[in-house]
C-alpha positions as CSV (number, residue, x, y, z in Angstrom):
1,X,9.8,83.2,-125.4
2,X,13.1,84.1,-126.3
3,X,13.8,87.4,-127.3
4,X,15.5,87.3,-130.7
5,X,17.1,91.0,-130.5
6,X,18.5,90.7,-127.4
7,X,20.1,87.2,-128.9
8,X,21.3,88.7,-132.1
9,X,23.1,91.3,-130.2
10,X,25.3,89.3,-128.6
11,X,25.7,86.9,-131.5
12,X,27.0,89.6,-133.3
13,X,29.3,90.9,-130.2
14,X,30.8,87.7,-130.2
15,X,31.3,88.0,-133.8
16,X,33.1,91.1,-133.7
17,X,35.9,89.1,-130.9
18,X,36.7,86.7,-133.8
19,X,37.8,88.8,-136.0
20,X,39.1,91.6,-133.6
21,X,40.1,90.0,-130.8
22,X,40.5,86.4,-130.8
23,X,42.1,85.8,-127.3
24,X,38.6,87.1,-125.6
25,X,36.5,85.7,-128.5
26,X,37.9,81.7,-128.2
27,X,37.0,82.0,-124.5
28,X,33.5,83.3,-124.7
29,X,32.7,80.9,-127.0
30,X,32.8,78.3,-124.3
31,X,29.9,79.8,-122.4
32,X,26.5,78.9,-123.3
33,X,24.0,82.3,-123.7
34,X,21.1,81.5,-121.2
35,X,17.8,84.7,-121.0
36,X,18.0,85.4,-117.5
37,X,15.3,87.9,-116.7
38,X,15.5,87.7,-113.5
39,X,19.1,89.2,-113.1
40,X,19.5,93.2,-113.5
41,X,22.4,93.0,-116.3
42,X,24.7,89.5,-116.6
43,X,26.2,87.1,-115.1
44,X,28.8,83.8,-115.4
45,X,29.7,81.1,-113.3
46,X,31.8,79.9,-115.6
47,X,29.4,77.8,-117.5
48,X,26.8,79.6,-119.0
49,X,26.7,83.7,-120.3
50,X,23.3,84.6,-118.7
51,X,21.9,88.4,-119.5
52,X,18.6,90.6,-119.1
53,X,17.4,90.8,-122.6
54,X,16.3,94.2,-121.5
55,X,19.6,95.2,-120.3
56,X,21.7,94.4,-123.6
57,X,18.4,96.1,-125.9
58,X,19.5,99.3,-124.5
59,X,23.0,99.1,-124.8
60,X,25.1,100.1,-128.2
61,X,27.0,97.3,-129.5
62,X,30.0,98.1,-129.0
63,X,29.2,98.4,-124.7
64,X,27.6,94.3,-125.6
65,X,31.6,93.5,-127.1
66,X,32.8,95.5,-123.7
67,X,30.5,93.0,-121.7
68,X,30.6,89.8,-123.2
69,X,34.6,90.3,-122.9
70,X,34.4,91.6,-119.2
71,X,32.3,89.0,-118.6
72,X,34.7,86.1,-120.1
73,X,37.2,87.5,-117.7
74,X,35.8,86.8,-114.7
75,X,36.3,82.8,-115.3
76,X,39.2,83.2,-117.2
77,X,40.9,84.8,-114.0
78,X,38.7,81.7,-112.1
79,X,37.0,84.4,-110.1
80,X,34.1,81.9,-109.5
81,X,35.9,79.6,-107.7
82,X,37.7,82.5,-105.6
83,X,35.2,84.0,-103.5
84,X,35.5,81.9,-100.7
85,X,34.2,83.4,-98.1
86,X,34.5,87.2,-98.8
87,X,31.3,89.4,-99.4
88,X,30.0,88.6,-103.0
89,X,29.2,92.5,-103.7
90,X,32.4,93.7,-102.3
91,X,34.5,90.3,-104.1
92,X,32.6,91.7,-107.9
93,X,34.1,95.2,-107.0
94,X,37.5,93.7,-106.9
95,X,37.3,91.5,-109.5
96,X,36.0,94.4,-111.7
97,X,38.9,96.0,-110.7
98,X,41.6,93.7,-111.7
99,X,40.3,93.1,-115.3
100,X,39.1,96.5,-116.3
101,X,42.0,98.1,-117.2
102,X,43.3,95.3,-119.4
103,X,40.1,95.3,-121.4
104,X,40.7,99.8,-121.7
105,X,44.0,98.7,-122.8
106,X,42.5,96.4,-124.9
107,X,40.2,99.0,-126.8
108,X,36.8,97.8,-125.7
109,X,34.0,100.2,-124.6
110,X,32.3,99.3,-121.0
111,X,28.8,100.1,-120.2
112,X,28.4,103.0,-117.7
113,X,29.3,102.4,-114.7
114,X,32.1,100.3,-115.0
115,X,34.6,100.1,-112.0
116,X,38.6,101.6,-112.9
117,X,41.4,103.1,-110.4
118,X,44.1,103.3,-111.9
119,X,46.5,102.4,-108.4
120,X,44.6,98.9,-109.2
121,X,46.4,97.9,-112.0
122,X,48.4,94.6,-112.0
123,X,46.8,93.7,-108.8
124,X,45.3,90.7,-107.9
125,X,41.0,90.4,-107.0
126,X,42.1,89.5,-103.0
127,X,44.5,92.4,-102.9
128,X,41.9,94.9,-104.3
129,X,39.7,93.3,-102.2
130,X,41.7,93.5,-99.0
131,X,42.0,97.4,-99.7
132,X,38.2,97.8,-99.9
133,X,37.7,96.2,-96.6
134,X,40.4,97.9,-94.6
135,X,38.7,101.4,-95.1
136,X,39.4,103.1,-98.6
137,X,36.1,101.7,-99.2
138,X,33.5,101.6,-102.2
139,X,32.6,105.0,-101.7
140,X,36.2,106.8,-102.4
141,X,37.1,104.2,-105.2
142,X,34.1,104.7,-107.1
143,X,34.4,108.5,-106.9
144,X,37.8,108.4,-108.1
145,X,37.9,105.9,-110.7
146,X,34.6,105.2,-112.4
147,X,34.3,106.4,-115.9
148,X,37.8,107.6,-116.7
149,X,38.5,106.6,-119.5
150,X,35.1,108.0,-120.8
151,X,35.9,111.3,-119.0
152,X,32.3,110.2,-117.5
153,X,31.7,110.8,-113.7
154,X,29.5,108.0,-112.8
155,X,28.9,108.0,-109.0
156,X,25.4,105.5,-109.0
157,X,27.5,103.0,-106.5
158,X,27.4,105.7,-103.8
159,X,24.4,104.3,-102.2
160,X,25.1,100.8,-103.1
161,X,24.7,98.9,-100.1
162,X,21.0,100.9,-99.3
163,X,19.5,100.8,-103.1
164,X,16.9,97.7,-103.6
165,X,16.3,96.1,-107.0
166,X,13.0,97.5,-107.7
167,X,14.7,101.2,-106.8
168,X,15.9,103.1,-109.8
169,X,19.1,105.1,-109.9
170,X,18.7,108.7,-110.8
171,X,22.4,109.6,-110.5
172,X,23.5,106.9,-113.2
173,X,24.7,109.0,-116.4
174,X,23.2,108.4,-120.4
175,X,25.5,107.6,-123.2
176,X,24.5,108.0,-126.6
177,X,21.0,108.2,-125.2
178,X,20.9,105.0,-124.0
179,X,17.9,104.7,-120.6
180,X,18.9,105.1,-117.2
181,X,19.4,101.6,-115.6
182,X,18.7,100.1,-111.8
183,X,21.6,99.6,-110.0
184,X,21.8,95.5,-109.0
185,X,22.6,94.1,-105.8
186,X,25.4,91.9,-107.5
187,X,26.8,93.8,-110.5
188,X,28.2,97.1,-109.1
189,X,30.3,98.1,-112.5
190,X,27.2,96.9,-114.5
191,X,29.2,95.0,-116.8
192,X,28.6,91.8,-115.8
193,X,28.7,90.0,-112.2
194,X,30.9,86.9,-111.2
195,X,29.0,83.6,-109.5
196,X,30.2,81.0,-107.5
197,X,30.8,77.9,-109.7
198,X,28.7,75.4,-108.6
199,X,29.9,72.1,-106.8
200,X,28.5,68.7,-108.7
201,X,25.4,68.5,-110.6
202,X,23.1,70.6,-109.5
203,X,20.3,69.0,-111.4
204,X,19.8,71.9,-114.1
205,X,19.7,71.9,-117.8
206,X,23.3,73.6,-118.1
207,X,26.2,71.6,-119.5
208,X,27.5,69.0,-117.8
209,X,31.5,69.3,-118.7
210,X,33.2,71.9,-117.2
211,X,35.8,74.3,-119.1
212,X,39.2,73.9,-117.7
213,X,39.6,77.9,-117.8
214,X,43.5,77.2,-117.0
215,X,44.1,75.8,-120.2
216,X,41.5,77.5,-122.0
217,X,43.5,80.5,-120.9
218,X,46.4,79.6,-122.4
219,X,45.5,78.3,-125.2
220,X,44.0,81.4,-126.3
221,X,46.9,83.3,-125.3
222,X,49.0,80.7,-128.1
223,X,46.5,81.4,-130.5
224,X,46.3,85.4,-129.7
225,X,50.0,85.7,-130.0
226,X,50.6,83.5,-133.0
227,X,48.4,86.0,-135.1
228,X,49.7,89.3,-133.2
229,X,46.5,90.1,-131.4
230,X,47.7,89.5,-127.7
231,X,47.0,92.5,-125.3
232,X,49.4,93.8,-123.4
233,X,47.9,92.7,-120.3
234,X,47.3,89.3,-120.9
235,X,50.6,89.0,-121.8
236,X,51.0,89.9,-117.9
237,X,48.4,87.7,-116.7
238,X,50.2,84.6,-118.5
239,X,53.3,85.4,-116.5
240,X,51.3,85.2,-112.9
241,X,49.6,82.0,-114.1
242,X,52.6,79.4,-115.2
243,X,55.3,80.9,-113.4
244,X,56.3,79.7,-109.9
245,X,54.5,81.4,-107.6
246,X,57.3,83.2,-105.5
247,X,58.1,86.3,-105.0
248,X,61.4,88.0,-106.9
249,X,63.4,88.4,-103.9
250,X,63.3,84.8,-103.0
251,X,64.2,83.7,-106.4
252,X,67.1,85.9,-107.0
253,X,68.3,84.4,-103.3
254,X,67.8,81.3,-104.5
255,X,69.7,81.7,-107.9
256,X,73.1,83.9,-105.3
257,X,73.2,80.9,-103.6
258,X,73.3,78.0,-106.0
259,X,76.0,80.7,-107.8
260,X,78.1,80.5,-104.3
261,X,81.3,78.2,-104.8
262,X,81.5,75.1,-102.2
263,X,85.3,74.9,-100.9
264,X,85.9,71.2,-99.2
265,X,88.7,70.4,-96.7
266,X,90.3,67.1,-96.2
267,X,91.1,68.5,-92.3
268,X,87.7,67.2,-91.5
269,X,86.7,64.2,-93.5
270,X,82.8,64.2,-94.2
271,X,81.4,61.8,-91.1
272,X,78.9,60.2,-93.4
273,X,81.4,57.9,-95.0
274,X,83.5,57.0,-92.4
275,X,81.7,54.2,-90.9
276,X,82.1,52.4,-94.4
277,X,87.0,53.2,-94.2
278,X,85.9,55.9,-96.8
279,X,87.4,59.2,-96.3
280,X,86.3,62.0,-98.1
281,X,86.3,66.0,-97.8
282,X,84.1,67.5,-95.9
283,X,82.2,71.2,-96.7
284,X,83.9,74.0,-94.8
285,X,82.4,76.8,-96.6
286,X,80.0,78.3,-98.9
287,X,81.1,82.1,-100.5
288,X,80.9,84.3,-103.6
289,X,84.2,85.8,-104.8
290,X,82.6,88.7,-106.4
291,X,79.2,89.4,-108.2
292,X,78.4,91.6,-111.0
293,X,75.6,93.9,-111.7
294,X,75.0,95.2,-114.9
295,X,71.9,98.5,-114.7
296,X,69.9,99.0,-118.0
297,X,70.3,102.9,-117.8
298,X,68.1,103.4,-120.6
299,X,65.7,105.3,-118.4
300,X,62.6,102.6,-118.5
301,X,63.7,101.6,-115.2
302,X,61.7,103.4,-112.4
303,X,64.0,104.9,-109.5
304,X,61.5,102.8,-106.8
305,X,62.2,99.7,-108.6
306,X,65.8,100.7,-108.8
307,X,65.8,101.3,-104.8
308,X,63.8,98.2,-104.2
309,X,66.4,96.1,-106.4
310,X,69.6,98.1,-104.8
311,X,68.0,97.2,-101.4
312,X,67.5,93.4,-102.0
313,X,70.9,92.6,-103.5
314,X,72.0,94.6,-100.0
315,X,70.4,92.5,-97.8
316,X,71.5,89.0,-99.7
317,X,75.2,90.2,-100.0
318,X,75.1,90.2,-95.7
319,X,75.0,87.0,-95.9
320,X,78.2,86.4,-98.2
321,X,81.6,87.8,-97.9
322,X,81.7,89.1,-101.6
323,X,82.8,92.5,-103.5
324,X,79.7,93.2,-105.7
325,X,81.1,94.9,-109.1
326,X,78.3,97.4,-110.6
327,X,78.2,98.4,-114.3
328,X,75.8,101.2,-115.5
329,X,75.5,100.4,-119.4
330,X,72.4,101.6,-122.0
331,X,74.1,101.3,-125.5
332,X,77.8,101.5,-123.8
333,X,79.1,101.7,-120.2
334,X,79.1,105.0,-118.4
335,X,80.0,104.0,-114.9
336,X,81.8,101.0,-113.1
337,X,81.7,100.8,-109.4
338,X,83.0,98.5,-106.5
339,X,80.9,98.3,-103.2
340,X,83.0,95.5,-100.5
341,X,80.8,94.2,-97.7
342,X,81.9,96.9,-95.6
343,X,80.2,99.6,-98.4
344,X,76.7,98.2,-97.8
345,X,74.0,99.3,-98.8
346,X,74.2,99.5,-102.4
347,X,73.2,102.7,-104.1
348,X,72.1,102.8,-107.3
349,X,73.2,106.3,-109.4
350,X,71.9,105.8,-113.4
351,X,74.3,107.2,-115.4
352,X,73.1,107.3,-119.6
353,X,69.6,107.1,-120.8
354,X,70.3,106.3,-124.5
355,X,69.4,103.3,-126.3
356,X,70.2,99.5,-125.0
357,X,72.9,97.0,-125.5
358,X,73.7,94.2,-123.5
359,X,77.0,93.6,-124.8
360,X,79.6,96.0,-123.3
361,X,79.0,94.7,-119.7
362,X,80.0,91.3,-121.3
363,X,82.9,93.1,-122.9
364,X,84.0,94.6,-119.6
365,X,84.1,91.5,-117.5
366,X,86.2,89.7,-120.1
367,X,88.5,92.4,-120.2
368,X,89.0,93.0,-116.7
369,X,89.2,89.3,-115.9
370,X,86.7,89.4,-113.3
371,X,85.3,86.0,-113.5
372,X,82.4,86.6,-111.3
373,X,80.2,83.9,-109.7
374,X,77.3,85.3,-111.5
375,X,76.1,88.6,-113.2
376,X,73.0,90.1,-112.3
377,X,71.9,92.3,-114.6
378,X,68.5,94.2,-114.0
379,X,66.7,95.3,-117.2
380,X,63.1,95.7,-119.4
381,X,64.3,93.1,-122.1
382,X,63.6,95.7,-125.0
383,X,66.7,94.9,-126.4
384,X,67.7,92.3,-129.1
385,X,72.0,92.9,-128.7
386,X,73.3,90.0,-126.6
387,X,76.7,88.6,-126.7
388,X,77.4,85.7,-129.4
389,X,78.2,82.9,-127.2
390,X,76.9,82.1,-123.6
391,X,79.0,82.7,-121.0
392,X,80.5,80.2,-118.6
393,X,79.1,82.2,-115.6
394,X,75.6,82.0,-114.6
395,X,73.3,84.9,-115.5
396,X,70.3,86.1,-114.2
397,X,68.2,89.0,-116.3
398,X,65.7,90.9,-113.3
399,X,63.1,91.6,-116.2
400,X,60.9,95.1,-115.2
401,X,57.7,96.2,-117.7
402,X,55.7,93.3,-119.4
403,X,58.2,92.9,-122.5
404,X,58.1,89.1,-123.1
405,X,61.5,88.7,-125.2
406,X,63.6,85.6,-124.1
407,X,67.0,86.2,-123.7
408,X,69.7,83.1,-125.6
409,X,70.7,82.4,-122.4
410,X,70.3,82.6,-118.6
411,X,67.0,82.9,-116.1
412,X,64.5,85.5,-116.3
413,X,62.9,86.6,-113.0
414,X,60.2,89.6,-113.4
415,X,60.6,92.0,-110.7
């Protein structure tokens, strides 16, 4: 028999995500709530929400909101179909790790236990997981990071790997005087464990269509953000999902050399038209002139991401014989520098640290008649001051932080 406070609970969690937080609440609503009494807290797999009704009786309800929203993570992030053939209680680690933080950031309360370092932030379930494995192991991250946000010391995941199901765990702290819980094989941060999807019908009684968590994802993300209730770090997630899937330097390579300009000679006629008494120029060369770099000095640019960005437009400008013309600028220009090839590396100085305005760099290239074959100009987008008209120069804005304002013109890489 069902138990009907165990059920209510979590009809009312989800309740609370409808009317506070509609991106998590549209995508729990495709799971269907199955009593699983044989499992220590919860699980997905990305069809059904299954829970311990004796696990959610002793939580408060705002840990069941926290849950049934870590738990929609996991499948929204398509963790169960992930896994592949990495350890199942070391992947649920990871994976608790990459979603964590944007549910604290979100404002939702996790049950005890719950897995947080903060150097894990923005990173991937495989990357976390790759760290695990090579040696700072369970043991260090869950003494550093458990419970911080709390200011809780939780340290129950010690002994994970030795402590059975039927064993209790003395070390795992109260809340509110909730009971002291077993710590589960699969569940480490006790907020709710990842499965593998299953392949094909597996002959049960759970639904037979699959979500699409892809575009479940973003549709919640369009309905989130058209009412103003997007987190933060959804907002970032979004970005890894539909944008191609290479890395910053190889796009910004990419971009230099489409900007290059092609000269042709008629000394060698191109040999692929000759055959047919058709003589045409031939490519002898592909170069920049000169390149311009405008620097947001506003100071929300980090000085490693300002080395790592001085450093990559270094190594593409080897390859091209070009002057590169840099331009500090927050809400005017305080510095305007010239590096030839022969001045390589780059070094970036920030000079200002006031507000932000795109415009002056504009300003400046008109009036010194540079004409570049393309302006870089490396910035956090919180800034609405862009010139008037487009230029008839390509632009590329290197976007740092998780702003998501689209400039009138020009590409957008995220560092």
């Amino acid at each position: 028999m069902q138990d009907q406070k165990a059920y209510k609970s979590i009809i009312r969690a989800r309740t609370s995500l409808i009317l506070n937080h509609p991106f998590f609440a549209s995508l729990a609503l495709r799971l269907t709530l199955q009593e699983d009494t044989t499992c220590h807290t919860a699980w997905t797999d990305g069809k059904v929400f299954a829970y311990n009704p004796e696990y959610i009786n002793i939580l408060s309800q705002a840990k069941i909101e926290g849950l049934a929203a870590h738990l929609v993570m996991h499948p929204a992030c398509n963790h169960h179909k992930r896994r592949q053939s990495r350890d199942p209680k070391m992947w649920n680690r990871a994976c608790d790790y990459a979603i964590n933080w944007i549910l604290l950031d979100a404002g939702f309360t996790l049950p005890d236990a719950y897995l947080y370092l903060e150097e894990y932030r923005g990173r991937s379930a495989e990357s976390v997981y790759q760290i695990l494995q090579q040696g700072q192991g369970e043991k260090d991250s869950t003494e550093d990071g458990e419970q911080e946000a709390d200011g809780q010391n939780s340290e129950q995941e010690e002994e994970e790997e030795q402590v059975k199901p039927e064993q209790s765990d003395s070390d795992s702290p109260a809340d509110s005087g909730e009971e002291e819980l077993q710590t589960p094989d699969g569940d480490p941060g006790l907020s709710g464990e990842i499965r593998d999807a299953l392949d094909g019908d597996s002959g049960n009684d759970r639904p037979s269509t699959e979500t699409d968590w892809d575009e479940a994802f973003i549709q919640a993300v369009h309905n989130a953000r058209e009412i103003g209730k997007l987190p933060i770090g959804v907002a970032r997630l979004i970005d890894k999902k539909i944008n191609p899937k290479l890395n910053w330097q190889e796009l910004l390579a990419r971009f230099i050399e489409r900007s290059a300009r092609s000269d042709y000679s008629w000394l060698t006629p191109n040999r692929r038209y000759i055959h047919q008494g058709l003589y045409f120029p031939s490519l002898s060369n592909s170069e920049l002139n000169r390149v311009v770099v405008g620097i947001d000095t506003s100071g929300s640019i980090a000085p490693d991401e300002l080395s790592q960005f001085a450093a990559e437009i270094s190594g593409i400008m080897e390859q091209y014989p070009a002057s590169i013309h840099l331009i500090y600028c927050d809400i005017k220009v305080h510095d305007y520098k010239v590096f030839e090839r022969s001045d390589l590396p780059v070094t970036i100085n920030p000079k200002g640290g006031g507000g932000t305005d795109y415009r002056p760099v504009f300003q400046l290239i008109d009036r010194e008649g540079l004409n570049p074959a393309c302006l870089i100009y490396l910035t956090d987008m919180e800034c609405i001051s862009f010139p008037e008209f487009e230029p008839d120069y390509p632009v590329v804005w290197v976007k740092v932080g998780t702003n998501l304002r689209e400039p009138p013109f020009g590409e957008v890489i995220n560092l």
